[in-house]
TIVODREN-578710 format. One line per field, with one value per residue (C-alpha): residue number from 1; x negated, y, z. Coordinates in nm, 4 decimals, padded with zeros to 6 digits. Layout:
<atoms>
i: c(NUM;...) $
x: c(X;...) $
y: c(Y;...) $
z: c(Z;...) $
</atoms>
This chain:
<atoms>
i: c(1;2;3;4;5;6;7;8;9;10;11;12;13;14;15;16;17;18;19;20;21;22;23;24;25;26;27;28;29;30;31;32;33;34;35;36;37;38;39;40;41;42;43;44;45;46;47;48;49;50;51;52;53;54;55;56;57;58;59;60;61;62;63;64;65;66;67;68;69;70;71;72;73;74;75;76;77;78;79;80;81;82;83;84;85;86;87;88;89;90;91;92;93;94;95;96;97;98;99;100;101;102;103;104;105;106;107;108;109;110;111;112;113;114;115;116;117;118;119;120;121;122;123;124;125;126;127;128;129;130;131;132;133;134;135;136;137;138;139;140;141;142;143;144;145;146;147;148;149;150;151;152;153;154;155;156;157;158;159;160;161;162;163;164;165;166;167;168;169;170;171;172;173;174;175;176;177;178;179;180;181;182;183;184;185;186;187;188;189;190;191;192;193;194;195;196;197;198;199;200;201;202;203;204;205;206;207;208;209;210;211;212;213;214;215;216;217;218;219;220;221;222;223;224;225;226;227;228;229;230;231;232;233;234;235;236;237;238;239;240;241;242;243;244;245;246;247;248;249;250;251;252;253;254;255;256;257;258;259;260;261;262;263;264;265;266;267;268;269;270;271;272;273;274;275;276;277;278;279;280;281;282;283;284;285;286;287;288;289;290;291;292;293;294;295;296;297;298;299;300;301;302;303;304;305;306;307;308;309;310;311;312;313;314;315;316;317;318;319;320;321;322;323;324;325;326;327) $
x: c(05.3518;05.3112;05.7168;05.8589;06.1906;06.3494;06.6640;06.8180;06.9139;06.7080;06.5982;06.7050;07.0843;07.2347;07.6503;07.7501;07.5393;07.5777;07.3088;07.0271;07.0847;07.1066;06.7702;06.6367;06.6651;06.5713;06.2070;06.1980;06.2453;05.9949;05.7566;05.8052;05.7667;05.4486;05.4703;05.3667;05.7117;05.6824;05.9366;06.0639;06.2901;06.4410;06.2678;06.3398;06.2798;06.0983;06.0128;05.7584;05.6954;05.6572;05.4589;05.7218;05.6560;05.8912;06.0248;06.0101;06.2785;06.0585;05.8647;05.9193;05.9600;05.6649;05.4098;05.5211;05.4799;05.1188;04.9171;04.9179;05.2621;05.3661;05.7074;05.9952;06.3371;06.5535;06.9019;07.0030;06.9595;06.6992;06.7007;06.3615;06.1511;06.0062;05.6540;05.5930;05.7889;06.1022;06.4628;06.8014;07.0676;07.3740;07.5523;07.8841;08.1731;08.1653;08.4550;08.2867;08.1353;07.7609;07.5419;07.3340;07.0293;06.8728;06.7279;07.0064;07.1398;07.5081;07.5925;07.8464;07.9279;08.2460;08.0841;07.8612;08.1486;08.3225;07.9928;07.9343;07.6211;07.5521;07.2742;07.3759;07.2544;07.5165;07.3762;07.2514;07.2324;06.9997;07.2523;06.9768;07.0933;07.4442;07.3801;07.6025;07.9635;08.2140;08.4613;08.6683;08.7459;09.1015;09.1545;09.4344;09.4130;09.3334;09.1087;09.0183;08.6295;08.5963;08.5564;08.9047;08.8627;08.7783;09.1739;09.0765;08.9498;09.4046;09.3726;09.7109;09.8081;09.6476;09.8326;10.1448;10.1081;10.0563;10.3794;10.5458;10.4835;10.6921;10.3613;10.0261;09.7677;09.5636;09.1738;09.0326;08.6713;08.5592;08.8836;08.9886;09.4166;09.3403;09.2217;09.1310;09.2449;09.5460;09.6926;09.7988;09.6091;09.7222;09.9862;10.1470;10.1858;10.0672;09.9979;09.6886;09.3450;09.0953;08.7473;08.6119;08.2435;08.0671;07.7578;07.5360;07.6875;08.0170;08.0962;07.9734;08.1847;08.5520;08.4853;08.3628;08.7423;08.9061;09.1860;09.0667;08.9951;09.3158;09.1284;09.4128;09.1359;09.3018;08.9793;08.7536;08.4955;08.1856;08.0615;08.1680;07.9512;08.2722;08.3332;08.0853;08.0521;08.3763;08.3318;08.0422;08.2586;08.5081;08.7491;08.8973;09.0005;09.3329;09.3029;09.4043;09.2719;09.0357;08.6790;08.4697;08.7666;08.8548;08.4846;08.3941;08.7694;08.8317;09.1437;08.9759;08.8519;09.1243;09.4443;09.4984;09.7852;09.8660;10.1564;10.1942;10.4753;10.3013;10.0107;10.1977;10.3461;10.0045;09.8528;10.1320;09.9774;09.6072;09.5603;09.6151;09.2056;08.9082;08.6901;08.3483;08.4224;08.4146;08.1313;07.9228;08.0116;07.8616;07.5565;07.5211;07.5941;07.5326;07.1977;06.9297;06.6493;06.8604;06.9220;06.5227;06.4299;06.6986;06.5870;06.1879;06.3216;06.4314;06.1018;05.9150;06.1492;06.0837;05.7296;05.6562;05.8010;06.1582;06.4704;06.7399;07.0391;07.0319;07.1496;07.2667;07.5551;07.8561;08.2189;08.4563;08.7483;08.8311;09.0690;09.3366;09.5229;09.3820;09.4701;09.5544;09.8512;09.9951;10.3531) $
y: c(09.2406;09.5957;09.6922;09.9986;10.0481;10.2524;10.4452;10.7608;10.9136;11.1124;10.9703;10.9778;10.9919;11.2680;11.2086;10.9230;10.7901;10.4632;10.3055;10.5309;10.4140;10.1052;10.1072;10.3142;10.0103;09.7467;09.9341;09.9667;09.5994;09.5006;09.6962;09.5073;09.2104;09.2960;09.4490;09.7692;10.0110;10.2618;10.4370;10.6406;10.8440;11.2356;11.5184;11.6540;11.3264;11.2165;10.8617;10.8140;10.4574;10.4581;10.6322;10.8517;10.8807;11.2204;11.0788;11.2956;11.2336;11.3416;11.0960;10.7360;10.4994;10.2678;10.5704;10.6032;10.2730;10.2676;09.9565;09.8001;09.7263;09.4049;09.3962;09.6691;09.6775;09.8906;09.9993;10.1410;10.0045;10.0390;10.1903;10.0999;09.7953;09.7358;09.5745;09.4968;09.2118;09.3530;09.2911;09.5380;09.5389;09.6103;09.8001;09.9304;09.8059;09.8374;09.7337;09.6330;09.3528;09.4871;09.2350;09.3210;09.2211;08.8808;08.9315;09.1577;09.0593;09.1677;09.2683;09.0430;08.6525;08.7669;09.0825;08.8408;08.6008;08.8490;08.8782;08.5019;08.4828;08.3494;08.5620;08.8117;08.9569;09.1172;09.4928;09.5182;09.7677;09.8560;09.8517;10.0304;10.3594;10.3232;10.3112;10.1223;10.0537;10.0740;09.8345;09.8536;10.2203;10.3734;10.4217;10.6237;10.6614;10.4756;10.5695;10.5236;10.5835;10.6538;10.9236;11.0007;11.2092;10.8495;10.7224;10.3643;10.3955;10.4910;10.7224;10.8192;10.4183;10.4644;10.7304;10.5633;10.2584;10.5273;10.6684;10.3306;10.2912;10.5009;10.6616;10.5947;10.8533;10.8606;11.0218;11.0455;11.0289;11.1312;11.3469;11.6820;11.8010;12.1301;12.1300;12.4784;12.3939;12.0870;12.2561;11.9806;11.7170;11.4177;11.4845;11.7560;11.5034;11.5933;11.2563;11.2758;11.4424;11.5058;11.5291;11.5820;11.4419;11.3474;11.1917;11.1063;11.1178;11.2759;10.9927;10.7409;10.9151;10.9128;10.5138;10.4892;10.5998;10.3741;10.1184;09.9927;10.0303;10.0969;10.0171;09.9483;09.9818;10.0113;09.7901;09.5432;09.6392;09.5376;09.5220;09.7882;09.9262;10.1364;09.7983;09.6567;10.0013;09.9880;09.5970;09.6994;09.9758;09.6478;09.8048;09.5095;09.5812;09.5927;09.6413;09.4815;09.1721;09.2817;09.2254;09.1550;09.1953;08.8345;08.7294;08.9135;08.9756;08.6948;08.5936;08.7005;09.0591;09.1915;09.0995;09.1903;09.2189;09.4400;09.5329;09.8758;09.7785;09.4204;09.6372;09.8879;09.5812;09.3825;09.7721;09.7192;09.4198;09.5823;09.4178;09.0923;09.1322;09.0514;09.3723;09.2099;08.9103;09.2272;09.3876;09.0495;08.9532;09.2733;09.2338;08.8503;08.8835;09.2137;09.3232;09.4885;09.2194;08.9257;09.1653;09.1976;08.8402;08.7370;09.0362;08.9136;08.5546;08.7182;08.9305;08.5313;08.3770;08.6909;08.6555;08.2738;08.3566;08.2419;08.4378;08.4968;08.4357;08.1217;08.4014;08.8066;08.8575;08.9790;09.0752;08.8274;08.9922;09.3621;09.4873;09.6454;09.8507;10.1250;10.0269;09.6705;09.6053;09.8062;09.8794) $
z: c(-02.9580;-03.0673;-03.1349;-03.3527;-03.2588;-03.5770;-03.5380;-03.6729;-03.3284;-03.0553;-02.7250;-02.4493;-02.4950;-02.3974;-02.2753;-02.4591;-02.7007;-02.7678;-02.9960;-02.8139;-02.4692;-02.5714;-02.7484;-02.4744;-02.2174;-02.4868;-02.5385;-02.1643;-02.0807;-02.3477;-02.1940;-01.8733;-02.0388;-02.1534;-02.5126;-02.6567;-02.7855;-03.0159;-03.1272;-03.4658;-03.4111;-03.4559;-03.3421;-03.0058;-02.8837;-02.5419;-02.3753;-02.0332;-02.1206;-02.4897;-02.7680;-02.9846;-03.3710;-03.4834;-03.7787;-04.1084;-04.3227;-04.6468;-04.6406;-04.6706;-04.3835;-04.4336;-04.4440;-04.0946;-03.9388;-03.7850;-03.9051;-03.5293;-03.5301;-03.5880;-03.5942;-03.6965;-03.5218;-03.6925;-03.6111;-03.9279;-04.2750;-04.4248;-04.8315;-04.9145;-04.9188;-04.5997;-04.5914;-04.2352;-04.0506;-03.9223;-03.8074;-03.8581;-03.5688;-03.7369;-03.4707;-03.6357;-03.9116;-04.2896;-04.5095;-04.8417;-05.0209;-04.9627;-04.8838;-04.5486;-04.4846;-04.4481;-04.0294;-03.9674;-03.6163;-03.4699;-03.1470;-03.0651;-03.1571;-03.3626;-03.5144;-03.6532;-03.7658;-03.9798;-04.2051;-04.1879;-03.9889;-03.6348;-03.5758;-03.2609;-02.9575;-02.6772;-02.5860;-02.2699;-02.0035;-01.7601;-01.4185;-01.1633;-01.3715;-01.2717;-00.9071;-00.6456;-00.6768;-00.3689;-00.4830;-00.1891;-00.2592;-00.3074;-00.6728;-00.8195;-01.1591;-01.4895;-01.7661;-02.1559;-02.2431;-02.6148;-02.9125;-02.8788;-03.2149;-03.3969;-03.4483;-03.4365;-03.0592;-03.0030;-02.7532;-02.8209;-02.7403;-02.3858;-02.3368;-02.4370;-02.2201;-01.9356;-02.0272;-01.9775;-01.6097;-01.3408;-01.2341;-01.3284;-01.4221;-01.6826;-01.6939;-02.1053;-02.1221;-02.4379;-02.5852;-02.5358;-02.4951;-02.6524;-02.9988;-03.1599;-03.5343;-03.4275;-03.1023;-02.8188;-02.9753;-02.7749;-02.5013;-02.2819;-01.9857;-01.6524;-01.6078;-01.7969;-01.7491;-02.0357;-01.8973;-02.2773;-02.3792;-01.9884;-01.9658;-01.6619;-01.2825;-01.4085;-01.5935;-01.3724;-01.0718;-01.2950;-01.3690;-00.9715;-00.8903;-01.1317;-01.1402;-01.4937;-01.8624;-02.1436;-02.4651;-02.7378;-03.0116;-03.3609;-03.5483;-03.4826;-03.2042;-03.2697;-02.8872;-02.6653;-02.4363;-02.2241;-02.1605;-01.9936;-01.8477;-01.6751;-01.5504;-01.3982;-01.1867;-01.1013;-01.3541;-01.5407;-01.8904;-02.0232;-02.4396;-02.7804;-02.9234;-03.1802;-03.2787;-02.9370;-02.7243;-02.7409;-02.6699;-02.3779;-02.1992;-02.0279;-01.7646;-01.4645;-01.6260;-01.8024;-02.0370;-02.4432;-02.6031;-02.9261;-02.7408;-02.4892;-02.3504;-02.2051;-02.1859;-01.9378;-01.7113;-01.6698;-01.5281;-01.2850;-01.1501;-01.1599;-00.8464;-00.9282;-01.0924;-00.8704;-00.8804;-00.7400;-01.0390;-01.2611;-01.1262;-01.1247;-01.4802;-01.6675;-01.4592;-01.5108;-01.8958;-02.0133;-01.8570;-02.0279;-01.9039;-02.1254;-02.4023;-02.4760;-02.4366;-02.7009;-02.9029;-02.8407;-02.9431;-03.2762;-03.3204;-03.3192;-03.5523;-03.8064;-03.7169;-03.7829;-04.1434;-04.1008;-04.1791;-03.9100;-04.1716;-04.4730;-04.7549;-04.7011;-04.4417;-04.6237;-04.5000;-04.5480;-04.5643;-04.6242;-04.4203;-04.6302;-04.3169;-04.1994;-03.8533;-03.6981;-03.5718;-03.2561;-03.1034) $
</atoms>
């Protein structure tokens, strides 16, 4: 198949980037199972394994989909109609009646739940990036991987159930303590270290030295790729039971509870968690290779003329808190 992977980003990711590393290792697994990847995306973008189309936002989308592809994946929505075959991942939360589209696909089994569909595929990563883990090594300290600025990711809960414990440390991937126009943003404790917005070996060395994962998300996470992240680094995951959380957080890899005080105990007992059954469970279930065959097994379904949802996903039911529960 000749593939156009559509998304609204630049590639390759640069520090965190979510949605672009993820399609980053999807077009790079397809081509090693023997399709052609283009992608359209932002300028300032690069790929060695795939043919980049800059995308120009003043024109329309169609006009720049070359007439050898055969199929569209597009992670955004798309606001026009779309003539090609294609499919939409829907990678984040909405909280309206909108109806999506009918081949959207979710990233998770309960993201796609929530919208009344069935039609999913986990995100994958590619695992020879991250390198090898020492799971035997002394670790010291915990840490929360997240836009700290977005309040539903609860940085300040993290914190909190950090507070809770006699002494454990905290490191905050993805936050700052020092905010120009809010002052001390988040804490004054010693106890905690902001490493702000790392990307590459930085990041990969703070989850290397790692008890686990505090994740007391405030909404319902669609996937969570600091999750899989952090199993992969034998850090089980200790967070709230929203969204995804419930799906992919077993017993042996972590605990939820919308609770920091049970939350602060179970850290206590951090060694209680099997680090090589967390290591071996984000490889076995979360790997880039799986993510592009059940992505290519969508791409058939779309091209054989079926639809991948019966009638338009919709929410079924808007939340009316701003944040779910948390104490």
């Amino acid at each position: 198949m000749n593939i156009l992977i559509a998304d609204n980003g630049k590639i390759p990711a640069i520090n965190y980037g979510g949605t672009e590393r993820v399609i980053w290792y999807l077009g790079k697994e397809l081509v090693k199972l023997g399709h052609k990847v283009f992608y359209l995306v932002k300028e300032g973008s690069s790929c060695d394994f795939a043919t980049v189309i800059i995308r120009n936002p003043e024109q329309s989308i169609c006009s720049q989909i070359p007439d050898s592809i055969d199929i569209v994946h597009f992670n955004y929505s798309p606001k026009e109609e779309i003539k090609k075959p294609y499919i939409v991942t829907i990678h984040g939360n909405s909280n309206d009646k909108n109806e999506l589209d009918l081949n959207s696909v979710f990233v998770s089994k309960n993201h796609a739940e929530r919208y009344a569909s069935n039609s999913y595929v986990y995100n994958g990563l590619d695992w020879n990036d991250y390198g090898k883990v020492q799971l035997n090594n002394e670790r010291k300290y915990f840490h929360f991987l997240a836009k700290a600025a977005w309040r539903v990711k609860n940085v300040k809960g993290a914190i909190s159930v950090i507070e809770q414990t006699p002494k454990e440390k905290l490191h905050v991937i993805g936050g700052t303590r020092l905010n120009i126009s809010m002052g001390f943003r988040f804490t004054t404790s010693l106890r905690v270290r902001f490493h702000g917005m790392l990307g590459g070996k930085e990041k990969l060395q703070v989850l290397q030295n790692s008890k686990g994962l505090i994740f007391p998300v405030l909404w319902n996470e669609p996937f969570g790729l600091s999750i899989v992240e952090s199993l992969y680094f034998g850090c089980p995951v200790f967070g709230t039971p929203y969204g995804s959380l419930n799906e992919i957080v077993n017993k042996e890899v972590g605990f939820l509870s919308s609770h920091s005080s049970e939350l602060a105990t179970e850290i206590q007992n951090v060694n209680k968690y099997d680090r090589k059954k967390c290591h071996d469970y984000a490889i076995e279930f979360f790997n880039s290779e799986k993510m592009a065959k059940n992505y290519a097994e969508k791409y058939e379904v779309v091209l054989n003329g079926k639809l991948l949802n019966e009638k338009n996903p919709q929410l079924i039911e808007i939340q009316k808190d701003r944040f779910l529960s948390w104490d």
